[in-house]
Each structure stands twice: as C-alpha cells, then as structure tokens.
C-alpha positions in Angstrom: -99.3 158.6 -136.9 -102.1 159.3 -134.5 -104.9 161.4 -136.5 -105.0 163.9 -133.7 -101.4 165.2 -135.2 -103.0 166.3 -137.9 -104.7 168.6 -135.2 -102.1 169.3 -132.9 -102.4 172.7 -130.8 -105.9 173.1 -131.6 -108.1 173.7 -128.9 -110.6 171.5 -128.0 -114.5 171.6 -127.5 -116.8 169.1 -126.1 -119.9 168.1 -127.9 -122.9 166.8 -126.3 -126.2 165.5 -126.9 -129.1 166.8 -125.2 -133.2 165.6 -125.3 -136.4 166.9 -125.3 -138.7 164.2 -124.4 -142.3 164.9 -125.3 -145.2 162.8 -124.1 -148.3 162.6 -124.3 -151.4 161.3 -121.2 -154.6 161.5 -123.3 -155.5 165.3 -122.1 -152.0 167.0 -122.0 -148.5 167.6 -123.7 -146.0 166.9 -121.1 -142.0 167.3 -121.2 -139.5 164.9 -119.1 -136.6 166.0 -117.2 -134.7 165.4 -114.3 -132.7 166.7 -111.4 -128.8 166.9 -112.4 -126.8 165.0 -110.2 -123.4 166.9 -110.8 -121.9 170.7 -110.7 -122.4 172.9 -112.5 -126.0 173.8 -111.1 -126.1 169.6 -109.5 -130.0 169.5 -108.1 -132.0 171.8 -110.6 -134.3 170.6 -113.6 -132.1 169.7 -116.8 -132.6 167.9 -119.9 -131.3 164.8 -120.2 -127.7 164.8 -121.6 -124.8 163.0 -122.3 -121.5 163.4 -123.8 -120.8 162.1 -127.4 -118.0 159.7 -126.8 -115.5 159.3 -129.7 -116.4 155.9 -130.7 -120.3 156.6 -131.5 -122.2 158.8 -133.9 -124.5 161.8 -132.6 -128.0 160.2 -133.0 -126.6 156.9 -131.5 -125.3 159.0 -128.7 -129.2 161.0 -128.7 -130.6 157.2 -128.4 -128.0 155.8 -125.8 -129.5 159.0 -123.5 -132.6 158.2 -124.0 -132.3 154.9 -123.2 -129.9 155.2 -120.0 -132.0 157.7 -118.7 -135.5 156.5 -119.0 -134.9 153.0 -119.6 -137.1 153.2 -123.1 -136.2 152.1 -126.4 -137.2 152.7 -130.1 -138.6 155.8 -129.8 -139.0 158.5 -132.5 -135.7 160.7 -132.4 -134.9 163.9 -134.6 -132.2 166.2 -134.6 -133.7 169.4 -133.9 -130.5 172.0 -133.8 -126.9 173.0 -132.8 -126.7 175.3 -129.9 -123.2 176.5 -129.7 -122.7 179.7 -127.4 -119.7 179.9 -125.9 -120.6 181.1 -122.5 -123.5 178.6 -122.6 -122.3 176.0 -120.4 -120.1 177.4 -117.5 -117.9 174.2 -117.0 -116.6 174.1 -120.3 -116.7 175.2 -123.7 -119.4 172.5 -124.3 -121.9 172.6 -127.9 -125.1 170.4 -127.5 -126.9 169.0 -130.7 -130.6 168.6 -129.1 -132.8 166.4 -130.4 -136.5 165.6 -129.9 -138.0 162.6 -129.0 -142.2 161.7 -128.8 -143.2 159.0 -126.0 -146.6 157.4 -125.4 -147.3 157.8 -121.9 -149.0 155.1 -119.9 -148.8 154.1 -116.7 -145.6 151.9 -116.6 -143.5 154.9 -118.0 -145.2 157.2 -116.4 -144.2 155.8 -112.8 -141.1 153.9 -114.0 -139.0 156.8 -115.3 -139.1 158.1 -111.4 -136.3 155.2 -110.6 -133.8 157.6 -113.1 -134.3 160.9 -111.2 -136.3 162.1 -114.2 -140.2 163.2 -113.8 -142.8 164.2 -116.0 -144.5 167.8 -116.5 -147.1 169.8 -118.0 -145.7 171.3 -120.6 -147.6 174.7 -119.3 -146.2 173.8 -115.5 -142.4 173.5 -116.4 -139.5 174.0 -113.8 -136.9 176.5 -114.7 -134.0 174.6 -116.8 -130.5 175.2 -116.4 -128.4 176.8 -118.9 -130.0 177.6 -122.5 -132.5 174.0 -122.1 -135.4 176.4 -121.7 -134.7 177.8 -125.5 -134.2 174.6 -126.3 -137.4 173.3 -125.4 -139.2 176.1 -126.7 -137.4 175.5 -130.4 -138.4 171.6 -129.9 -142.3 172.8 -129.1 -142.2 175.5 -132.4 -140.8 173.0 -134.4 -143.3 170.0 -133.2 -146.0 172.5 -133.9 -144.8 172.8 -137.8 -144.6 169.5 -138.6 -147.5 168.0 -137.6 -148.5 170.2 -140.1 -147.5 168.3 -142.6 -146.3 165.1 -141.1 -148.4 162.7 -138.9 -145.8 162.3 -136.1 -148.5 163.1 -133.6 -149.0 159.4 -134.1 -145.7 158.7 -132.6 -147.7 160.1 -129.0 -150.6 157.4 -129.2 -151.5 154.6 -128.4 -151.6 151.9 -131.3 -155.2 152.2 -131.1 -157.0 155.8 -130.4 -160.0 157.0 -131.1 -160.8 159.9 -132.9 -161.5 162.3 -130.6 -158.3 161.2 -128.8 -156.4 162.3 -131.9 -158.4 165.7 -131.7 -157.5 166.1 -128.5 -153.8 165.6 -128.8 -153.3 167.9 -132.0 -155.6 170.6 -130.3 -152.7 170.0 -127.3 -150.1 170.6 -129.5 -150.9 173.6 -131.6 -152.7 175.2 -128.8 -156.1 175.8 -130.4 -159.4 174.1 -130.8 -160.3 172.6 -133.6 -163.6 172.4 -134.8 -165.1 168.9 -134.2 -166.7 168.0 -137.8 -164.0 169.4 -139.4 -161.2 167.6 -138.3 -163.4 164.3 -138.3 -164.2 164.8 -141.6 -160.8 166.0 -143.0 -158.7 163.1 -141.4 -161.0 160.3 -142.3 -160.9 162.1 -146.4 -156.9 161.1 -146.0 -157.7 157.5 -145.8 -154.5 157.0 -143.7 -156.6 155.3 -140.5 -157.9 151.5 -140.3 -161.2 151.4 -138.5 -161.2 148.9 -136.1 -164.6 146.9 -134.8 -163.0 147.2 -131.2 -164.9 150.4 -129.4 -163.4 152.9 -126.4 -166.6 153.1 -123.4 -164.3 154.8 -121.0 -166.4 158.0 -121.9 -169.5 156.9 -122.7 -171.5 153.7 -122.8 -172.1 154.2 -126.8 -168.7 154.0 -127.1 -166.4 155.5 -130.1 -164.8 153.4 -132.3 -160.9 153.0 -132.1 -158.7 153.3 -135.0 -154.8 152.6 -136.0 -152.6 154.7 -138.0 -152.0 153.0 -141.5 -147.9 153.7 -142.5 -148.4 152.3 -146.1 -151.8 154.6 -146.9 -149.8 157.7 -145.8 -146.7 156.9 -147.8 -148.8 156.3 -150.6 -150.0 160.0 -150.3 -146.4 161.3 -150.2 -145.8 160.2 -153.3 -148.5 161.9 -154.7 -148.0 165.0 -153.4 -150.2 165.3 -150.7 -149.4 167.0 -147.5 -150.8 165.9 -144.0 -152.2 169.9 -143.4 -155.3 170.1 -140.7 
C-alpha cells in the first residue's frame, strides 16, 4: 500500500527552504539575494529558495540551495524558524523553514556569485524582498546578534587568519555599537581561544598588527566549564 493512503483526502501544502546568507567584507555586514526568475513577483529581490523534494531532509535541502545558487560549499548553516502564514506566499499554500548561513567574503565570491543572478548588499542598503523575506531577515539579524553573545560564530565570517582589530570591527558590525578598544582586546585575549601567529597584517600601517586564528579545541574546552563567550 502506497503510504500516502494512509493520507488520503488530505490537503496538501508545500514546504520550502529559504536562506539568509550573511557575509562579511572586513568593514560591513552584508546579505546576498537575488532577482527571482519566475511568477509570483519574477524580477524583484528574494532570498534564495528551493523546494524540499521528498527524497531529502530539510537542512540538506537548506545546503543543496546554498550551493546551487552561489556555487559555495561547507558553510555554517542553522535552522532559524518556521514561517507558516497562509496568505504568505500567493501561488500556493507554501511554509518555508529559513535558515541562516555565515560566508567569508573575498573577492572570488564576491564577484563569482553574480554568474547566479544573486548580488551582495549592505545590510543597511537592502532592496525590498518579496513576500514575508524581509521578517525573515530581520529574525536572522536579531538572532545573529544573540548568539554571538555567547557563541563565537562571528568566526564563521573571517578569514582563517584576522587581526584583532578585524574581529572588533566585525562584532561592532553586527551588534551595532562600538566597542571600547582596550576592552574588547583585553577580554578576548583573557578567553585564550586565539593562537597568535608571528605572521603580521601592514595593509594599515607599516607597524603592522599581529594576525591570529580561532582555536576550536580552546573554546570547547571552555564549554565544558561553563564559560560563556559574552563581550
């Protein structure tokens, strides 16, 4: 007996997958979209989307987007919530499980992600979105801002090696408020969850600053102790 049977006369709602794609250009937090290619509203800024087809799981499905529409791969991906109006979509009776992802941008993904209709903005220059992706990417952006709080996925939008005042700079991007210089230096390098490196950044300066890398095992250690990743 087919399983749909069991199910017989019930109706039927599609589920998608839709992504916020947050990036990161050393000054900025920027979001990627791209122009939808078919009705309803074909031509104006979207998320990037997909279907779930029957044969995969949801986060597979978050991942396959990702990938067919940017051409990038292993990338941090999280569920971030169910949006399930039911005049939300006006083609169907359609319920999208978003997810966020986090991107280092450099130049090849900043120029190569043009070839799949998608482009990068400011997160403080953004197109209007169609359907509910606006609420969307404003519950990805409140919910990026909590956990850095206590999580150091801010990492995930660096380079392997950054300097400190790069870090600043990217969590001051993020929760939208300077942070005092001696501070943060001082707090972060207490944590002992970055590996200074003899290599030194002089894009800025001839001194130079020293660069660092983000050290997985340190942090985990600290988990299990209790300790939380709060600036």
């Amino acid at each position: 007996m087919d399983n749909f049977d069991f199910y017989k006369g019930k109706n039927r709602v599609l589920l998608a997958v839709d992504c916020i794609i947050f990036g990161f250009d050393k000054s900025k937090i920027k979001l990627l979209v791209f122009q939808r290619k078919v009705d309803p509203e074909a031509g104006n800024w979207s998320l990037l989307g997909r279907f779930v087809e029957s044969d995969e799981s949801v986060i597979n499905a978050a991942t396959r987007v990702v990938e067919e529409s940017t051409g990038l791969q292993d990338i941090y991906l999280e569920e971030l919530r169910t949006y399930g109006a039911v005049d939300r979509d006006p083609g169907a009776r359609v319920v999208s499980i978003a997810h966020y992802a986090l991107i280092r941008i450099d130049e090849s993904n900043l120029t190569s992600v043009e070839a799949f209709n998608a482009k990068w903005f400011d997160f403080d220059e953004l197109p209007s979105l169609i359907f509910d992706h606006q609420q969307m990417v404003i519950d990805g952006m409140a919910k990026l801002r909590r956990k850095v709080r206590y999580r150091p996925i801010g990492f995930e939008l660096l380079p392997e090696k950054f300097t400190i005042p790069q870090l600043k700079t990217l969590y001051e991007a993020i929760l939208q408020k300077p942070l005092d210089r001696r501070n943060f230096r001082k707090k972060i390098l207490s944590m002992d969850i970055l590996e200074k490196l003899s290599e030194k950044d002089k894009s800025t300066s001839r001194k130079g600053a020293y660069l660092y890398r983000f050290n997985q095992h340190n942090y985990e250690a600290l988990l299990k102790e209790g300790i939380h990743f709060e600036l």
